[in-house]
Each structure stands twice: as C-alpha cells, then as structure tokens.
N, C-alpha and C positions, 0 to 999 in steps of 0.2 A: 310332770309336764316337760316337754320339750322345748330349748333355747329357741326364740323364733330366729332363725336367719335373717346374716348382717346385710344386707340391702347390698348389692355388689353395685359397684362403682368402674362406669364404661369410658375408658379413655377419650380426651376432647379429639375432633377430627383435627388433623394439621391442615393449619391455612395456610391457601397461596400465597404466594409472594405478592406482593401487589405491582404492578405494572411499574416500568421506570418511568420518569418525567424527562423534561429537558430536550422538546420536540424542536427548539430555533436551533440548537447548535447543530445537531444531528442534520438538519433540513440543511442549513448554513454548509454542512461540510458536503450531503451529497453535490448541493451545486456546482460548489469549487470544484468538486473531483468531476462534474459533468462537462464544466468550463475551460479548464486543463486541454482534457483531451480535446478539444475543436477550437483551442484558440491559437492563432498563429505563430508560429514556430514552435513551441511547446509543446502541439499537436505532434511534430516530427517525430518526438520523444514517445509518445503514448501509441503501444503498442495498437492497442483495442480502441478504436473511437467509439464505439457507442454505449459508455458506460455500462447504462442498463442492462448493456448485454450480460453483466459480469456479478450484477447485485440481483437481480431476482432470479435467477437459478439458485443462488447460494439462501436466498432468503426464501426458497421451495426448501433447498435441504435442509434447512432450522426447522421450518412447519412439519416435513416428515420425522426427523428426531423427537420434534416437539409433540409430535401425535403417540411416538413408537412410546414416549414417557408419559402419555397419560392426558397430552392434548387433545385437540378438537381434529378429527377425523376430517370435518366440511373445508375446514382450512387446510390444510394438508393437499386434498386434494385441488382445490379454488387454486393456491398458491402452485401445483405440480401442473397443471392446465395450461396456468399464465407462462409459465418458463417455457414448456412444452412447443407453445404458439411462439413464442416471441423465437427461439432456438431455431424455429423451422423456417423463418421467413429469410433466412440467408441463405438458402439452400436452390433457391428458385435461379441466382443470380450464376450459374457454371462456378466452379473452385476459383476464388478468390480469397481477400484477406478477410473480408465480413464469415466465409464458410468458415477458414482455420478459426476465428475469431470465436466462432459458433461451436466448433468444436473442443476448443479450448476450456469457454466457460463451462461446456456439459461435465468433460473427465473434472475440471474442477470443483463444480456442485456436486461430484460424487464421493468424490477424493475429500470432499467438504465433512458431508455427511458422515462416509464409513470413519473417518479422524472423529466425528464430536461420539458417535460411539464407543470407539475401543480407546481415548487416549483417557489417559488417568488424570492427565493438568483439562482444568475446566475454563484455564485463561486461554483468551481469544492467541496472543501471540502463539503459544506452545500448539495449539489447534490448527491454526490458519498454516505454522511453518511446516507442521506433517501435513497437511493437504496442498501445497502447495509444492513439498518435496515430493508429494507420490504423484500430484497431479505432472510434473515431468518426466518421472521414469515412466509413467503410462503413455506418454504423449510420443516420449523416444523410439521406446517399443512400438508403438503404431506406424512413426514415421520409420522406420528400419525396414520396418515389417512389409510394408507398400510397394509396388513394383515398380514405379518410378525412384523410390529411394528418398535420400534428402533433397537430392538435386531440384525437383520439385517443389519441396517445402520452401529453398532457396531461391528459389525464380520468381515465387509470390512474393516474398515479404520483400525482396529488392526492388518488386516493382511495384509495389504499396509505399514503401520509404522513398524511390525516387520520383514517384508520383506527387508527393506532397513535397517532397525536399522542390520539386522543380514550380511547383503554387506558392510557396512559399518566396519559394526567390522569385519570381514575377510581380508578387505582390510590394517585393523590397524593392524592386530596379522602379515600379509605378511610382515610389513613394520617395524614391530618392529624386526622380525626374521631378517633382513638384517641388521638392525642396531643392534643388541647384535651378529650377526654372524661374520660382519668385524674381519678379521687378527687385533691382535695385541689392540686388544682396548675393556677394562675391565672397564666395568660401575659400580661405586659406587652404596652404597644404596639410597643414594638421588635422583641419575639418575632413580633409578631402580624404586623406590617409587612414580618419576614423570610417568613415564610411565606408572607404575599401576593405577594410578589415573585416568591420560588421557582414560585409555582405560573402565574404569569403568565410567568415564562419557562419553562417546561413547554407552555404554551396554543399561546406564537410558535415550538414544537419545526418542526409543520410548515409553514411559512411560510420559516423558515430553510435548512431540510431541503433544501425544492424551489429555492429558492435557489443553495445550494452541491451542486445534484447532478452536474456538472460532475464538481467536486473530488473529493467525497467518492466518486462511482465509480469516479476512475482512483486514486486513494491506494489503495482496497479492491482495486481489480484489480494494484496493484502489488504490494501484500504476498502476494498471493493467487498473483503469478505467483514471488518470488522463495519461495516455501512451499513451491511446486510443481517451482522449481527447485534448491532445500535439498535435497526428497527422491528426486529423481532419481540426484542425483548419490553419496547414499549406498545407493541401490538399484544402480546401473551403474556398472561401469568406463567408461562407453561417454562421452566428454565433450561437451555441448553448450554451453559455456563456463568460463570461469573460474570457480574457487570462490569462493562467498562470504567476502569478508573481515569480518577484527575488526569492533566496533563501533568504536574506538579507531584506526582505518587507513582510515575511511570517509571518502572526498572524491569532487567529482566538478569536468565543466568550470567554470571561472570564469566562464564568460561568460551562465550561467544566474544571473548577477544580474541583468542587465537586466529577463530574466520578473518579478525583485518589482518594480525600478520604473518597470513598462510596470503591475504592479497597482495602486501606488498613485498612479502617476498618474490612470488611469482612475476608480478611487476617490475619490479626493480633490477632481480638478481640478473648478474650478466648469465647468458648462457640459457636462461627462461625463455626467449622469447617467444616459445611456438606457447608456453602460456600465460603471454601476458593478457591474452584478450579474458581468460577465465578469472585472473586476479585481479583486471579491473571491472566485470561485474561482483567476485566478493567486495573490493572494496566497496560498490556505489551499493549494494544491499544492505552492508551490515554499518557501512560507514553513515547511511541515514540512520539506521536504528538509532546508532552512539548520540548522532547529531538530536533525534527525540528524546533520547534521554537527559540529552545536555538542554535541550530546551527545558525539560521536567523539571532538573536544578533550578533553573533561571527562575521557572513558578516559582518554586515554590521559595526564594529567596527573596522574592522581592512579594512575596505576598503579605496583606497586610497582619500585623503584629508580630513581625518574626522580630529576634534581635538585632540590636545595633551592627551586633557582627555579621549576621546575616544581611542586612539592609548594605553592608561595605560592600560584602560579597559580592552580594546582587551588582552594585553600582561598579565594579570592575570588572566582574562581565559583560555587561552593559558594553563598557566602554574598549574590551574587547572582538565585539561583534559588528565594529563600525567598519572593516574591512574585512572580507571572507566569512560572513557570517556561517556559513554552514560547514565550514572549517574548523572552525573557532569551535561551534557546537558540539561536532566530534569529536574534538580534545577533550571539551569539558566534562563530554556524556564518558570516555574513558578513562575520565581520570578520577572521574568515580566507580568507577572497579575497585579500584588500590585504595583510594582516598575517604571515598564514602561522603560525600559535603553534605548532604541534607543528616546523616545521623550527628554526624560529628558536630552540628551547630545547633541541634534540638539539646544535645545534651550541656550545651552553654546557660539554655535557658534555664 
C-alpha cells in the first residue's frame, strides 16, 4: 500500500492594511491651509489661492498609483475626472494667475505620481521633495521654451501680487481710518509710528511675495501634497506609502543642513548679492523644515510621562519661544542634527 499524501497546506491571503483614522485633525489642517490662502495679508504670501487647486490633482495621482498597485480602477478614474474638470475651469478666464496656477498643479500631480513610483523612500517628505524638484525643472523648461519667454511668466505673477498687495493695503488705510476716527481717542506718536510701520510693511507685501515665490510655492505644494496624501490613505486600503507620523517623531536626513548654510552663505556673503534672492528662499524652505522639526522636540518633550529632564527641557523651550518663535524652532529643530534631544533623553529614562 501506498503512503496516502500529506494534505498540502495553501498560504493565508495577505490582508490589507486597514484604513488610517484620525479624520478631525486631517479635516482641522485642510482648512487652515484653505484659510491661509484667502485671508488677509497672508494671502499676499500664498502663491496659489485656491487650495483645492493643489490637493485633488495629487490625491488623483495617489488613486492612479493606488490602482497601478492593485487599487480600485472606479476610483482612479472618479478621482482623474474630478481633477480633470476642476484643472479646466481656469482655462476659460485668457492667461492669468488662476491658469499658471492650473498649470502648475497638473506638472505637479504628475511629477507627484511618476516620484511615488520610482522613488525607493515610501515617506511623504523624500516623495513630495522629488516631485516638487522635478515639478520646477518641468515648469522652467516650458517657461524657456515659450515664445514670450519668462518675461511673460513675470508680468502675471507681478500683477497677481500687486493686485492683492494693493486690496490689502485698502483694506489697512479703511481700518486704520476707523480707528484714528473714533470719538474721544487721540493716538500718540508711538501709536501713530506703529501704524505707519504696519502699513508700510503691508506696501513691501508684494515685493517680498515675488521674492520668496520659489519657497513659498514648494512649502504650499508640500502641505498640499502631504493633505492629499493624509486623505488617500484614510479613503483606501490601497498603500502608496508610509503613514504619516506624530508631530513629536518628525525627523528627516541630517545632511539637509547644508541647504541652510549654502542660504546663508549666499545671503550674507559680501559679494553674493545677485544670489541673495536664491539663499533666501533655501533659507525660508529648509529653515521651516528645522523649525517642524524643532516643534517635533517640543512634542515630544513635553508630552505626558516623559522624564523630569525631559519635562525641564520642555519648560526652557517653552520659554524660549516667547519671542521669534519660529526662530527659536529652527535653532532647536538644528541643533538636533548634532545633538539628537529626543534620543539622548529616552535613554535617561
């Protein structure tokens, strides 16, 4: 007689990941980042007004990654529709800053995409910073490429920034008239001198703006791409990378300190000037990163059941931050490079 055969044993299917939670903070931050751009003077700052322009393109490019891995095909294309329509409706308006604006977000929903395919890091920073790098040498190359040249690209966004630099300052001179109008109430020269001040740095909004527009569009594309990639991931099982961590766990490589002082070289050094404008958008890019990072410490210092020496720590940063806070941040967030405070104080415990 022959052994009966051993019963063959069929591998368990791998299960999805199961969807993220934590829908109030995510919701909490698109708004702020939707409130930003349209609120007064801050607006000057933000390249792109209409958020949305900037999050659902990129949260199309999750859904087709997310399909090309093994997602839902109906979403994919639902989600490529929605960008598609929202993309075209600027287009109706002749070349303005809503078209670049439209334009911008497409090369970067693409530049989004081809990065979550070929990059080897599955964290949002490492992703977001190669699509965000490719999506400007695409965008240079086009503007080069065009027969008006930049001069054109220049003529819009001057007259997008001084269109709002000059709402802005109307909206300050209405608001200061009501306040020196009030019955009964005579402003010092101090008052008087604050006021002038206030509204002459309101005047230099756009001047500044066109300056740091470097910066301030890849920080707004960054938040804009990790918004998009917050909500993907609590929409699909389907993963297109790692989930966002703590604010309190936030780091990244060490060696993006050089970017701040390759800016303040540039900055500072006599004889740079034709690159100061390029040094100070590295600093306000990489100088927020530090300053996230330096908030991350502060988490995770002052969160509850750390040690004593931790809790110190915490409370001198703290008290720190009570002038230039986001100064103060970027020192901290670099001086965890060298320093390392969140290991250096676990190992206390």
């Amino acid at each position: 007689m022959t052994a009966a055969a051993a019963p063959t044993r069929t591998a368990p299917m791998p299960v999805p990941p199961a969807r993220e939670h934590g829908w109030w903070r995510l919701i909490a931050a698109a708004l702020a980042f939707t409130v930003v751009a349209r609120f007064p003077v801050l607006r000057a700052l933000a390249p792109v007004q209409q958020p949305l322009l900037l999050i659902v393109p990129a949260l199309a490019a999750c859904a087709v990654v997310g399909w090309w891995r093994g997602g839902s095909l109906g979403v994919a294309i639902a989600t490529s529709l929605v960008a598609v329509a929202q993309l075209s409706l600027p287009l109706y308006g002749g070349v303005n800053s809503a078209v670049l604006a439209a334009g911008w977000s497409a090369i970067l929903a693409g530049c989004f995409g081809l990065a979550l395919l070929v990059s080897r890091s599955r964290r949002l920073l490492a992703v977001g910073g190669m699509a965000i790098t490719g999506a400007f040498l695409v965008a240079t190359v086009l503007v080069v490429l065009q027969p008006a040249g930049p001069s054109s690209l220049d003529r819009v966004v001057s007259r997008a920034f001084s269109t709002r630099g000059a709402e802005d300052r109307a909206a300050w001179q209405v608001a200061r008239s009501q306040i020196e109008g009030r019955p009964g109430v005579a402003l010092d020269s101090a008052s008087r001198a604050a006021l002038d001040a206030s509204e002459a740095s309101i005047a230099a909004l756009p001047r500044t703006a066109r300056t740091l527009l470097p910066a301030t569009l890849a920080l707004q594309s960054l938040a804009a791409l990790a918004l998009a990639w917050g909500f993907w991931h609590r929409l699909s099982r389907t993963r297109v990378g790692e989930a966002l961590g703590a604010l309190r766990d936030f780091r990244f490589n060490d060696q993006l300190v050089w970017a701040i002082i390759a800016g303040l070289a540039l900055s500072l050094l006599p004889g740079a000037e034709q690159f100061r404008a390029l040094g100070l958008n590295l600093l306000l890019v990489f100088g927020t990163l530090y300053a996230l990072r330096g908030a991350g410490v502060l988490a995770w210092f002052v969160t509850p059941g750390r040690t004593w020496l931790g809790l110190v720590v915490g409370i001198v940063l703290l008290l720190l931050l009570r002038d230039g806070a986001a100064v103060a941040l970027a020192i901290v967030g670099i001086g965890d490079t060298w320093v390392d405070w969140r290991r250096r104080a676990a190992r206390t415990t």
